[in-house]
ZAMARGU-4260 file (C-alpha; in steps of 0.2 Angstrom, whole numbers, plus 5000, padded with zeros to 4 digits):
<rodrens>
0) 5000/5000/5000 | 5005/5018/4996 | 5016/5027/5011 | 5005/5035/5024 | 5010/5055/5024
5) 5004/5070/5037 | 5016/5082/5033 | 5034/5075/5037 | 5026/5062/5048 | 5027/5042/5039
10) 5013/5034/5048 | 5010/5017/5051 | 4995/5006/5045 | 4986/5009/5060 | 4968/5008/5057
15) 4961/5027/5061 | 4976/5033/5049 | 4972/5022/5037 | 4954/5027/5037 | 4960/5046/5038
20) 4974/5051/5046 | 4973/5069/5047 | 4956/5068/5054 | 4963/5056/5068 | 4978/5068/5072
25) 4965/5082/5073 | 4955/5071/5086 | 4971/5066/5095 | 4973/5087/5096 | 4956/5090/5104
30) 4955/5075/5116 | 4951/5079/5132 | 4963/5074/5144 | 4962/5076/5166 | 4974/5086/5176
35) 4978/5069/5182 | 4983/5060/5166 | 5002/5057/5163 | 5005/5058/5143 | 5019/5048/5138
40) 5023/5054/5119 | 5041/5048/5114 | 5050/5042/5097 | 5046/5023/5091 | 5059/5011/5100
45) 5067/5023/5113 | 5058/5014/5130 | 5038/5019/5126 | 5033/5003/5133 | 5046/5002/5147
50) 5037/5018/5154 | 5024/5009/5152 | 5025/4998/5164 | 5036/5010/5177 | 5024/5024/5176
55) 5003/5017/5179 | 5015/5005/5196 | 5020/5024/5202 | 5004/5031/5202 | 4994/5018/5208
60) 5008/5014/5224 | 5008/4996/5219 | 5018/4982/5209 | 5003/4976/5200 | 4998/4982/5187
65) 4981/4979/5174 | 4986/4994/5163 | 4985/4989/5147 | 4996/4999/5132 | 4984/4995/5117
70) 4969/5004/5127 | 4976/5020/5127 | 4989/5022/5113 | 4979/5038/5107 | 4989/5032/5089
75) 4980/5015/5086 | 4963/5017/5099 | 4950/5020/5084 | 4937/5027/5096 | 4946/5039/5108
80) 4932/5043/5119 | 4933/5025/5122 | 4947/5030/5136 | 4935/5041/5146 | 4928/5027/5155
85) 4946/5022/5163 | 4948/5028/5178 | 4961/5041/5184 | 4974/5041/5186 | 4977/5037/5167
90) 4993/5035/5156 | 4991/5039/5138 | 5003/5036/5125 | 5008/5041/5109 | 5024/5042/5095
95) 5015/5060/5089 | 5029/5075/5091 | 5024/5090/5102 | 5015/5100/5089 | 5000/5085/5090
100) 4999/5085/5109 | 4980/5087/5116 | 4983/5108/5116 | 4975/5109/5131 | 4984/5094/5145
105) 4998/5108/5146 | 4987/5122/5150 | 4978/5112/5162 | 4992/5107/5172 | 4993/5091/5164
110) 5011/5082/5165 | 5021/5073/5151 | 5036/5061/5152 | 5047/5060/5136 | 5061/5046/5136
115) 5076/5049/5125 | 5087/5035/5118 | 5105/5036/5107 | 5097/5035/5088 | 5111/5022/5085
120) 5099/5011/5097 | 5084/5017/5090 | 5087/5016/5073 | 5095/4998/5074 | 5078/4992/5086
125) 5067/4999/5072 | 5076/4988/5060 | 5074/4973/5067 | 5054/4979/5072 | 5050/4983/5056
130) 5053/4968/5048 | 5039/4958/5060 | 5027/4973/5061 | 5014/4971/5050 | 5008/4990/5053
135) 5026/4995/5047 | 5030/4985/5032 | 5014/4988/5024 | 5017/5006/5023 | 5037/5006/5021
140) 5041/4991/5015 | 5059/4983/5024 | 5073/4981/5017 | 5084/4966/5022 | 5099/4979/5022
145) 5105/4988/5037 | 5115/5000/5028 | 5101/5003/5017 | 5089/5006/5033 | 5099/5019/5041
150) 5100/5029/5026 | 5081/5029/5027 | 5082/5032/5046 | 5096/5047/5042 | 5084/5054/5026
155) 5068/5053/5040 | 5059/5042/5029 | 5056/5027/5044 | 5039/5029/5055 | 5035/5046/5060
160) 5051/5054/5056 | 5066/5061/5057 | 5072/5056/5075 | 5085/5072/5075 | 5068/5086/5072
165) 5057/5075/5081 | 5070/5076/5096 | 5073/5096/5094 | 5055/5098/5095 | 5055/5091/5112
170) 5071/5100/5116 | 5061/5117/5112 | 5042/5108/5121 | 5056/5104/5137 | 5063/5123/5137
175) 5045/5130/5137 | 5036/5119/5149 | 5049/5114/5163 | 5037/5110/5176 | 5026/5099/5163
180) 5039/5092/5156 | 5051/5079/5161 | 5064/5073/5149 | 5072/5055/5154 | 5086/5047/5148
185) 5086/5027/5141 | 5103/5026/5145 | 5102/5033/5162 | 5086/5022/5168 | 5095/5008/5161
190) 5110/5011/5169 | 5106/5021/5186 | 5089/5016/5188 | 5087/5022/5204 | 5091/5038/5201
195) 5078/5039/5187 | 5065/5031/5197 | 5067/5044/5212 | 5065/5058/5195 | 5049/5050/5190
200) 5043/5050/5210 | 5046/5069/5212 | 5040/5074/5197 | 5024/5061/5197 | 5021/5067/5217
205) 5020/5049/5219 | 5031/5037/5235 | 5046/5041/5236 | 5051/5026/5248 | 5068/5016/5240
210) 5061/4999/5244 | 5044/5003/5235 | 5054/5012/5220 | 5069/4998/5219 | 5055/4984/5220
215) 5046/4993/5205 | 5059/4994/5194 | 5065/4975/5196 | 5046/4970/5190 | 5049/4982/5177
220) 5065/4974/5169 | 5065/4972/5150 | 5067/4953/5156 | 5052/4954/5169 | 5040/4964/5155
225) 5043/4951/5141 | 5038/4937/5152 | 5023/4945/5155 | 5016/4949/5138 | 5004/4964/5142
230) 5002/4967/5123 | 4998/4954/5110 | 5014/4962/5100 | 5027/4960/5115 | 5037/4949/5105
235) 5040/4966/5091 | 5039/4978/5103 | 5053/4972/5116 | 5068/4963/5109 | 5085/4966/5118
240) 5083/4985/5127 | 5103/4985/5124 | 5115/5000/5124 | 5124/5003/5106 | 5117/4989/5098
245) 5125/4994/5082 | 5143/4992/5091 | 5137/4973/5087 | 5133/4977/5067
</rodrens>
């Protein structure tokens, strides 16, 4: 099928942009979201489903969990309003740059964590996702050529776009709205997870106690998540959660 296009977004075969994409980035715009909602918009393969499952264990102040990703990824959810009748507090996600954020979460009070990965990672992972995703290959096609792939990813022709302008966006989103805003690093809640954790706390207003926060992020291992299998696409959506993958390539 022909490349889906808004703008210098590539979209993915999701079924409200293949019915009319604009119209459902329009609605992702105007959904009305509660003071309370955490927004978690980030870059395909840079940790989304990792925050996950960190974030909903926060707010709720326990280690189980019964969110579920594919009920509020604003990006696939055909019928938003579908989400109003999950209970606060709720964690929405979406790949959508800043620009396409509900306009009104921020001036509400809303709050939004954005992950950041090394594009060497992110563009490796999309690699090897796009060759099992069927919602990827139908609009892009893959290529069985890593070289060729990252001239894609470089040329911001992979799924929803150059990494390096979706990034500045967030940089520019980050400067404007600090106390909305909170920018985490893959590498750091890989490495010093902790310290990331208690971030997440003070920023969320949630526990702060280190057993709670330790315990949380040890169910919330990329080895813990994939035995779990909260989404029916775990197998694509988490593969190795690596640093410089590429070193390997």
């Amino acid at each position: 099928m022909a490349t889906l296009r808004v703008g210098d977004l590539v979209l993915p075969s999701f079924p409200p942009f293949v019915k009319d994409a604009r119209k459902h980035i329009s609605d992702i715009e105007n959904f009305p979201t509660r003071k309370d909602d955490i927004l978690l918009f980030n870059y395909p393969k840079s940790g989304n489903h990792w925050l996950n499952e960190i974030i909903p264990r926060l707010l709720h102040n326990k280690l189980d969990s019964d969110h579920l990703l594919v009920k509020t990824f604003l990006d696939y959810v055909e019928d938003l309003e579908s989400i109003n009748s999950i209970p606060s507090p709720r964690v929405i996600t979406s790949h959508l740059p800043p620009r396409h954020l509900p306009k009104d979460h921020i001036k509400n009070g809303g709050k939004i964590v954005h992950i950041i990965r090394n594009p060497k990672d992110v563009a490796l992972a999309a690699f090897h996702h796009y060759k099992q995703d069927p919602f990827a290959s139908e609009v892009l096609g893959v290529s069985k050529d890593l070289s060729a792939f990252l001239d894609l990813f470089l040329k911001g022709e992979t799924l929803y776009g150059s990494w390096f302008d979706r990034e500045r966006e967030w940089e520019e989103a980050a400067k404007k709205n600090p106390d909305n805003l909170l920018v985490i690093y893959y590498e750091d809640l890989k490495q010093n997870g902790m310290e990331s954790m208690k971030k997440f706390a003070t920023f969320l207003g949630t526990s702060s106690d280190p057993d709670f926060l330790q315990s949380v992020y040890d169910t919330c291992t990329i080895e813990e998540v994939k035995k779990r299998k909260t989404t029916p696409f775990d197998n694509i959506l988490l593969r190795k959660g690596n640093l410089e993958l590429i070193r390997v390539y």
